[in-house]
Structures are given as structure tokens and as C-alpha cells.
N, C-alpha and C positions, 0 to 999 in steps of 0.2 A: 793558615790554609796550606794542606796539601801541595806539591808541583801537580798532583795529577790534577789536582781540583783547580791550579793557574791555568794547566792546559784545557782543562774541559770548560773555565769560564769563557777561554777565548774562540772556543767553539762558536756558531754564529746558532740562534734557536732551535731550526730547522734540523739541525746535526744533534741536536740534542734530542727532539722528539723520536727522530728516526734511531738513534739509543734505546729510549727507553721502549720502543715500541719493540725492536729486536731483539733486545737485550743485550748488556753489556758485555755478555763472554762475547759474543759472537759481532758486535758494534762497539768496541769500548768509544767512549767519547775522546775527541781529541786525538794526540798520539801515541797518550800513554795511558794503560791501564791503571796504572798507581800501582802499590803492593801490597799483597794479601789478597787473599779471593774475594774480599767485599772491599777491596780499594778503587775501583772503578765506579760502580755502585754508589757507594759513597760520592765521589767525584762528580756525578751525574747531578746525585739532588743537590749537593751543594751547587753547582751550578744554577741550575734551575730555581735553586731558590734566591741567587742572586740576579740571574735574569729578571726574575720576575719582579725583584723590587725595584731594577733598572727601568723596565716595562710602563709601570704604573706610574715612578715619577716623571717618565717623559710624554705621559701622555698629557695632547694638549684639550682643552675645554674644547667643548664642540659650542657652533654658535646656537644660542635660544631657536627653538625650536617655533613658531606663529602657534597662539593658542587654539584648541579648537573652537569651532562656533556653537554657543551654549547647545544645551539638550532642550530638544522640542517640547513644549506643553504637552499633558495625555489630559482631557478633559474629564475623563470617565471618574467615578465614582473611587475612593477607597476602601481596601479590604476589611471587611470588620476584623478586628481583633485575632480572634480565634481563631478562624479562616487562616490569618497572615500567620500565627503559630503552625499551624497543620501543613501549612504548604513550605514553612521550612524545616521541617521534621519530615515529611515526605523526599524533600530535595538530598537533606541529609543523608537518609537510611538509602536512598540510591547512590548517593557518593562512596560509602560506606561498603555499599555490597559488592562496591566495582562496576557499577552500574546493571549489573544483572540481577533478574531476580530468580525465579525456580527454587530458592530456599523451603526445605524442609523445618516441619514442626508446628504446633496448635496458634501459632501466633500470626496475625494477615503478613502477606507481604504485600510492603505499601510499596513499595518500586513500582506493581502493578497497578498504585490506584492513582498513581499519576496521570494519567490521560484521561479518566477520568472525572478528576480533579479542577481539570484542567476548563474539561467541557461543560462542567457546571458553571466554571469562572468563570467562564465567557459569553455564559445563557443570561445570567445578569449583567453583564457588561461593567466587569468592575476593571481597574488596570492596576499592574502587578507592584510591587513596593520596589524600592529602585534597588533596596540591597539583596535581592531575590534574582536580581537579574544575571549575575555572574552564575551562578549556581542553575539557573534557569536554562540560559543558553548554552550551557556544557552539557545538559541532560538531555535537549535540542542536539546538539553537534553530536552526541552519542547516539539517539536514537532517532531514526527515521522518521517514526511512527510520530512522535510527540511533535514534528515542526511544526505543521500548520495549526495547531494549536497554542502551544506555546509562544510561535511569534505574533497569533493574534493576540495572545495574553501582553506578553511583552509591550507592543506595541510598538508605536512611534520613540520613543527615549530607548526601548531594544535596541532598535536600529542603527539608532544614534550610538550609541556602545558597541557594536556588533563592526560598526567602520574602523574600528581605534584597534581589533584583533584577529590577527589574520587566520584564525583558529575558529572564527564564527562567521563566517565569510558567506557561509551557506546561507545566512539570512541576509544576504544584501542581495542573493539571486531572486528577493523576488517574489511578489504576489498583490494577487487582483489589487489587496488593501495598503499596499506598504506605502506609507509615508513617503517614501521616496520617489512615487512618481510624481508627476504631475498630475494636475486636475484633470480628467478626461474631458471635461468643458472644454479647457483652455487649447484651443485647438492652434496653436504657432507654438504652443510647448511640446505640447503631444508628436506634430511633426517633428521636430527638432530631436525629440529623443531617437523617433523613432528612425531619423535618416543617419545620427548622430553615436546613439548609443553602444552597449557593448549586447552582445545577442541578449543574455540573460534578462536583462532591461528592459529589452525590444519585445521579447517573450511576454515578459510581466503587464510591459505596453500594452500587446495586442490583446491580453485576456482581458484585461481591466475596460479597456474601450471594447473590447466584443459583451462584456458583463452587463456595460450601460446602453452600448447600441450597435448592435448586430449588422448593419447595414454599415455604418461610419466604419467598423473593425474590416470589413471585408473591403470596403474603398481602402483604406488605408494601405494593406497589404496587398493590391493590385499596384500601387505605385513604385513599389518597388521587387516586385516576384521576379519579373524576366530577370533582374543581376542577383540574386540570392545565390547561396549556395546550395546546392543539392540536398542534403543534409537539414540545412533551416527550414529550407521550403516544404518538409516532411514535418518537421514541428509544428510551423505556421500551419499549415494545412488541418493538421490534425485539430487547433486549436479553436476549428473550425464546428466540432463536436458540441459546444455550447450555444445553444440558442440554433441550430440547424433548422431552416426552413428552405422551400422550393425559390426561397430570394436567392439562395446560394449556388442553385443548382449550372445559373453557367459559369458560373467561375469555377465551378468542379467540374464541368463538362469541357474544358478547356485545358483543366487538368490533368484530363485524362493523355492527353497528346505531351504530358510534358519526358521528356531527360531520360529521369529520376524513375525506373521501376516501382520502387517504396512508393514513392509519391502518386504514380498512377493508382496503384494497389489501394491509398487509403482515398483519394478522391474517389474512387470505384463501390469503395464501402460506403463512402457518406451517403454518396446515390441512391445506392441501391437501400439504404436508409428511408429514402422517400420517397414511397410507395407511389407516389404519383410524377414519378421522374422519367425520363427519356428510358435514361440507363434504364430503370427498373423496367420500363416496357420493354426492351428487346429481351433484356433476360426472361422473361416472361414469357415470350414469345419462343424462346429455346426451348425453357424449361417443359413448356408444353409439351412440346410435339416429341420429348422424351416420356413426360410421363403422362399414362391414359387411362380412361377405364378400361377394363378385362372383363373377363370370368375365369375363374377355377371351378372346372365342372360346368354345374349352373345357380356357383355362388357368385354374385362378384367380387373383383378385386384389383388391385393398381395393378399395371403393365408399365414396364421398363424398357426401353431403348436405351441405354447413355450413351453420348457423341462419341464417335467412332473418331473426330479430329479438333483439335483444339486451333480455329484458325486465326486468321490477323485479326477479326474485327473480334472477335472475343477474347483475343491477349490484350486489345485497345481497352475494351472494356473493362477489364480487372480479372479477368481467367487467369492462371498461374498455369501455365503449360506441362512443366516438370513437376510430378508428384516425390511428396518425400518418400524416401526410403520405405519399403514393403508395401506402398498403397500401389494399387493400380491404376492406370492413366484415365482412363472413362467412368472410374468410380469417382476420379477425384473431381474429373470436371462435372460428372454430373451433380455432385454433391456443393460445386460454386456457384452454377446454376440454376438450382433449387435457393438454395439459401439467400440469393442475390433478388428474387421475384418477389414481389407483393403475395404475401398470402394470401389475400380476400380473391384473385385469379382461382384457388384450388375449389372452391363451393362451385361456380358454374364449370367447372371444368366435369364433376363429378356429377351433375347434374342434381343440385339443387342439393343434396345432402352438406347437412350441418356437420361441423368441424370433427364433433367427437365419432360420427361417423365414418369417417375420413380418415378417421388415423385408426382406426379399427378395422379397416380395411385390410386382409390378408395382399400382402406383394408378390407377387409371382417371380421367381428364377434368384431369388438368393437378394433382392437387392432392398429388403425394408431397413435392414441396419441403418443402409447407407442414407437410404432416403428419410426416417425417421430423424436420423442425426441431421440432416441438411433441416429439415424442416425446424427442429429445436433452437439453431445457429439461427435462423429466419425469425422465430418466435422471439427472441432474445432480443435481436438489430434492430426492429420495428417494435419492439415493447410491446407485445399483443397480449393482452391476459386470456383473451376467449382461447386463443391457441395452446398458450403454456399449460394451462391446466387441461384443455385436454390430452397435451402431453405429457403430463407428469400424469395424470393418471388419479384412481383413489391411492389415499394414503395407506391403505390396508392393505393394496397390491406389491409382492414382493418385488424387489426392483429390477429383478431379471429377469420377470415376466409384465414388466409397465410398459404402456403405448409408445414410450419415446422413445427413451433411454437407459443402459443399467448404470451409466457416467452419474455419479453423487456430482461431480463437478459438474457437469451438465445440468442436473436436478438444479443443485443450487443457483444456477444462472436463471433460471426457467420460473424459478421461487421468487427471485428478485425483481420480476417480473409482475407479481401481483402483489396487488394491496397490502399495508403490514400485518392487519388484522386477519385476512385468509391465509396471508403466509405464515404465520405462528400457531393457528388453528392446524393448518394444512402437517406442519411439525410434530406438532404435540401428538397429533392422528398417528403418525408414522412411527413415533416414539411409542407411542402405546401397541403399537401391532409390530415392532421388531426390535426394541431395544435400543439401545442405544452404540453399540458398535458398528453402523452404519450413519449413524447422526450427527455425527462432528461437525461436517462442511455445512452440513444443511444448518444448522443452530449459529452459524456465522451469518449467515445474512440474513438472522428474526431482525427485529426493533428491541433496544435495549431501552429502560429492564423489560427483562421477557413480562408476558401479558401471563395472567394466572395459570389459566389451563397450561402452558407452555411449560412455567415454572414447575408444577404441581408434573407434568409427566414427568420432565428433568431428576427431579428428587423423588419418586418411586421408582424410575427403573434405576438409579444408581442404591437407592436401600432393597431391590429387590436383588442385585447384584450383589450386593455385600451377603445376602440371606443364603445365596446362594454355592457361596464358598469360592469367587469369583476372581482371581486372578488384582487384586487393587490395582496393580500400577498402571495398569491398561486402561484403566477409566482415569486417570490422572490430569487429563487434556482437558475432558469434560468437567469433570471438578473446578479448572482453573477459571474454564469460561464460565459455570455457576457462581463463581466467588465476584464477577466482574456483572453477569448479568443480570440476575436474579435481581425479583424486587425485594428492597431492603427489610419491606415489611413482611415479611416470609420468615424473620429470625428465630422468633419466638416459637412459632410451629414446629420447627427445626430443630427445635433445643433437645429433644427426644431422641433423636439419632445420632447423638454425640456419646452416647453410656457405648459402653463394650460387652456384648453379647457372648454367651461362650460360642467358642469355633465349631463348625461341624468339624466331622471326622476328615473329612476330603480336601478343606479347604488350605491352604497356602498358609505355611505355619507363620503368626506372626499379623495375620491377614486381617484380623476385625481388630488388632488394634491399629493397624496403618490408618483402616475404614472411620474407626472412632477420633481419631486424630486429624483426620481429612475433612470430617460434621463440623470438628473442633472449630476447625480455621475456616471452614464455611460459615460457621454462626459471627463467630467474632468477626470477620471480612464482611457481612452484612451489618453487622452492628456499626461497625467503623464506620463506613460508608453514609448508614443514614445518620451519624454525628456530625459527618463532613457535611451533607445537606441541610443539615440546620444551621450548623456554621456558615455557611454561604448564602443564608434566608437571607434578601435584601432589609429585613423589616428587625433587624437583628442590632 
């Protein structure tokens, strides 16, 4: 060995990494560089690779570690066969793509059909094969979307796996079903967690006892609210949105006095939730003497006053004082105020006129936006289906001329509102009278698989689209959610729309065959899909 490489072994480690980290012209290790312009260099690994065999032989045994405590029984059922093939070939092709999907070409992407794979598993209640679970929980810790499914699939032995790596951690935060609580019976465990545990826990607590008994969840979180933090007590609260009745209403009326703005704000909502609440009656009582009957002319019409001041007992309430940026102050409160009231108050306000009359009512001095939109936010809070539809309007009405609102966001909250059967009818309508470049949002809150008619508008306006020499990549969103939703048994029908057409003159060079490539992977993505359905027949 080198003197340089004597002097750089006597270097201590530390001196060495900070070497090679700077580099040797500029760090030589030790004192001397050695000689030649790669003598230092040299000098370094050698070093280092005597360190390191110093390193390893002095390292001592650490002591036996306590084994863990076996893995929990899953009672549930075994995957048949093919099922357990499909779902590791699913897990694969997602490891595979990087865990993204949006790949191009006539072939499904299964990354996508994971969730819904997923949800089938769990409709028969089968539990996951144990060597499925590493691959499981990484496609979990990747994606948002697949936890609550995946950790039901998982299960109890999940869990159990899920403690031993600090990389899956996300599933020990927690839910109604995990294994790791206690029995919501066992009420000396239940406190104990609950005075005991870490929030996340406490969280998974209160849902799981609010799931079984709505009364015991709200005791429970009275025992300890006054010393919470700020912060919790806006979760807790919130968690409150399950199972909400007028049983809960003083413990949200007492809320309202609390710290915690957030906290007042979302007690103020839950209230104003029930329609038969304190809160809801003074808002109610606002809301009124804001809005009235008129006339324009001698048609009638709503008449607007908005609060000229937003005062203490209505910031108590849940009013929001400061509007955001570009709204106006009397627009905004008026607009909390409406939205906060029982709807059923606006029929005798109007004198006996039914809903859809109501909102057909022309408003005087500029302010139906405003009040339409407060009434939709109203329609949405208290789930009113008589209201939402006649807020949303026919489906044949352009959306910038409908009773509510021209907000598709809006629309679609308003949708979610009614039955699944009228709201996929109500879709299919709207698709057929304008296409599908305003339909994206609203086709996310149908019922999957879409219902015929639904399906059947879906695939004429995207083949009327194609006909049309129509820009492909634009419908590409829509495509994706057909390959997800559509019923399986649609394939066959479909198989027709996969040939390549010649191009118009006009059309996007390239464009019917993106079109014929996109049918492709729609047919074979429903085909797949009812394979995996028969694969998961329990009778299989």
C-alpha cells in the first residue's frame, strides 16, 4: 500500500466521506495527496475499502429481537383460482407501469381495473391471499383512491403486516372496521382507547361507536371535548355528519359558543342540516324578512333586501362576516342565510305556490344568481329531491338558461341528490340534447355500471363525435370513465365501432384511427371486466 493510502487509512470515516463528497483535488484525504493525479483518489478507496472491512468485523450481534404475535385469523372465504391469478396480474401490471396508468393503445389498462376489482371482492366477501398483501398495500400506499377498499380486502392479517412497515403506516390510521379496535360493546376498552390513544385511533374510535350507536359516540366525545385541541374538536365534530339527528342538536348548539371559528362554522352547518333545529329557525327567520314576494309590473316576482350588517348573533350562528375576495358583503351573507333555512319555510312564504314555481319566479334588481345558488347549496345540505330537480331544471334546458344554476359542479351535487334511477335517466336526457362536452362531472355521480339508456347515450354521442371529424383527444376523459363504467354486457354491440372509417375532409389527420383504437380498448376493457366477474362468482 501506498504512504498516501497509510495516511488516508488513518483518516477517521467521517474525513473520508467528506473526501469523496468534495472531491479529492479540493479534500485530498489525510495529508497527503499521494503522487500522480489519480494518487489521492486512489488513496481514498483504498481507504474506504479497508474501513469498511474494519467496519463489519467489528460490528457486534445485536440482541434477538421478541417475536411478533402471530397473524389474526380472516374467517372469510378463499379466492377462487382465477380470481387469485387476475388480481396478481392486475397488482403486477401496476407495479410495472409505475403505478400509473393513462397508457396508450388497443389493449385494457388494468391499473384502472383495480378498484374495481377490488369492489367486487369485497361484495362477496372473500379475504385476500396472504402473498397478495405486500403488493396490495404498496398499490394502497400509492393510491389514495384504492385504501378503503383494499384495506377491507386486506383485512385483519393486513393490518397485522401493515405494523411490522413504516411505509404502510396509513393503514393502521384507521377505520370503522379495523381489527385493531376494540369491540364497540366492550365499553372499559372503548374508554381506554379513547382517553388513552393516539388521535388517529380516537378518530377510527368515535366513527366505529358513532356507526353502532349514535347516542353512545356523542356521550362519549362530551367526556372529553372541553380539553381537546382546536383542531381535533373540528374532526370530532365533523364526525358527527353520520347518523345526524335533532338528538345532537345541543351538543351542536353549544358548539356553536365554542374557541374554534372552524368548529363553530361546522356545528352551524350540521344545524342548519335539521331542518327542525333552533339554528334553522332563526336563520329562517332572517332569511325571510330578506326575501318576499313582489311584482314586476303586474307579474310577480321575488324581492330582495340582503342584510345591510352581519352582527354578533349571526357570526354565533355560523355567518362568515368577511367575504372572499370579489364577492360582496350582503351578497355573501345573504346567500348563508338562505342556504342555512329549511326549505319547506319558502311554499308558505310565497303563498302556497309549489317549488317549481318558485324558482321560476323572475327576481328583481340583479339578485337571482345569487339566491338560486344559495337555494341549490340548501337543496344539497337537507337532500331535498323535490327542490334539486326543480333546480336542475329539464334536462333539454341549456345550462345557461336552467332554473338553478350554469355550475355543472353545482348540477352534479343537485344530481346526487336524487334517486340513482332518475339521476342516470335525468343524464342520458342531457346527453342526448347537448353532447357530451358538458357531461363529464355529471356522468361521475351516475350508479355504476351505468343503467342502459345511460350507457346507450354514452356511445352515440362519442360515435357521433367521431362521425363528425371531432377533435379525439378531447373525449379521452369520457372514454376512460366508459371503459370503467359501462355495463359489461354492452361489448358485443360495440364491436362495430372498433373498424376505421375513412376520414372526412375536415377531420384531425390521424383521427378515426385514434377513434378505432379507443372502441378497441373499450370492447376488450369490457370484455375483461365481465371475465373478472365470473371469476369472482362465488359459485365458481
Amino acid at each position: 500500500m501506498s504512504e498516501s493510502a497509510d495516511v488516508a487509512v488513518s483518516a477517521p470515516w467521517e474525513e473520508l466521506v467528506t473526501s469523496a463528497l468534495l472531491g479529492t483535488d479540493r479534500r485530498p484525504p489525510g495529508t497527503s495527496a499521494g503522487t500522480g493525479p489519480d494518487g489521492a483518489a486512489v488513496a481514498l478507496l483504498d481507504a474506504a475499502a479497508l474501513h469498511t472491512v474494519r467496519r463489519r468485523a467489528g460490528l457486534l450481534p445485536a440482541p434477538a429481537a421478541p417475536l411478533p404475535d402471530p397473524a389474526p385469523a380472516d374467517p372469510r372465504p378463499p379466492l377462487p383460482a382465477a380470481a387469485r391469478s387476475r388480481l396478481a396480474l392486475l397488482l403486477a401490471d401496476r407495479a410495472a407501469a409505475g403505478g400509473s396508468g393513462g397508457r396508450r393503445g388497443a389493449a385494457p389498462d388494468l391499473t384502472e381495473l383495480i378498484p374495481q376489482w377490488l369492489a367486487t371482492a369485497n361484495l362477496h366477501g372473500y379475504r385476500a391471499p396472504d402473498a397478495v398483501l405486500p403488493p396490495l398495500l404498496d398499490a394502497a400506499r400509492a393510491r389514495t383512491d384504492l385504501r378503503p377498499q383494499a384495506l377491507e380486502f386486506a383485512g385483519p392479517r393486513g393490518l397485522w403486516l401493515a405494523g411490522m412497515n413504516p411505509e404502510w403506516k396509513f393503514a393502521l390510521r384507521g377505520s370503522s372496521g379495523s381489527s385493531l379496535l376494540p369491540s364497540v360493546t366492550d365499553q372499559e376498552a372503548v374508554r381506554r382507547l379513547w382517553e388513552e390513544g393516539l388521535f388517529a385511533e380516537r378518530v377510527a374510535l368515535l366513527a366505529a361507536v358513532r356507526a353502532h350507536d349514535a347516542d353512545a359516540a356523542r356521550a362519549l366525545l362530551a367526556t372529553t371535548w372541553s380539553t381537546e385541541r382546536a383542531e381535533d374538536r373540528l374532526m370530532f365534530a365533523d364526525s358527527l355528519r353520520t347518523g345526524l339527528s335533532g338528538a345532537d342538536e345541543e351538543f351542536l348548539e353549544q358548539a356553536l359558543a365554542d374557541r374554534s371559528r372552524n368548529v363553530r362554522a361546522t356545528a352551524a352547518e350540521l344545524l342548519s342540516a335539521l331542518p327542525g333545529s333552533a339554528l334553522a329557525g332563526r336563520m329562517a327567520a332572517r332569511a325571510l324578512s330578506c326575501v318576499s314576494p313582489g311584482l314586476t309590473g303586474t307579474e310577480p316576482s321575488v324581492a330582495v333586501e340582503a342584510p345591510h350588517e352581519c352582527d354578533a348573533s349571526m357570526q354565533r350562528d355560523g355567518v362568515v362576516a368577511l367575504p372572499p375576495s370579489g364577492r360582496g358583503e350582503r351578497s355573501w351573507w345573504l346567500g348563508q342565510l338562505v342556504e342555512s333555512s329549511p326549505l319547506s319555510v319558502w311554499t308558505a312564504r310565497f303563498g302556497g305556490r309549489g317549488v317549481r314555481e318558485i324558482v321560476a319566479l323572475p327576481v328583481a334588481d340583479g339578485w337571482g344568481e345569487e339566491l338560486h345558488a344559495a337555494w341549490c347549496r340548501a337543496a344539497v345540505r337537507q337532500r331535498d329531491p323535490e327542490w334539486a330537480r326543480a333546480l336542475l331544471g329539464a334536462p333539454s334546458t341549456p345550462p345557461s338558461n336552467g332554473p338553478g344554476t350554469a355550475s355543472l359542479a353545482e348540477r352534479s351535487k343537485l344530481l346526487a341528490v336524487l334517486p340513482a334511477g332518475e339521476r342516470a335517466a335525468w343524464v342520458a336526457d342531457f346527453i342526448a340534447a347537448h353532447g357530451l362536452s358538458e357531461a363529464f362531472q355529471l356522468l361521475g355521480v351516475c350508479p355504476v355500471p351505468w343503467a342502459g339508456p345511460l350507457g346507450r347515450s354514452v356511445v352515440d354521442a362519442l360515435d357521433i363525435a367521431r362521425d363528425a371529424g371531432s377533435y379525439p383527444w378531447s373525449f379521452s376523459g369520457v372514454m376512460g370513465l366508459a371503459e370503467r363504467c359501462l355495463d359489461p354486457a354492452e361489448a358485443n354491440r360495440l364491436e362495430v365501432l372498433t373498424t376505421t372509417p375513412d376520414e372526412p375532409a375536415d377531420a384531425s389527420p390521424g383521427a378515426n384511427g385514434y377513434w378505432s383504437e379507443a372502441f378497441q380498448r373499450l370492447v376488450s376493457t369490457l370484455r375483461l371486466r365481465a371475465a373478472m366477474d365470473r371469476e369472482l362468482a362465488p359459485d365458481r
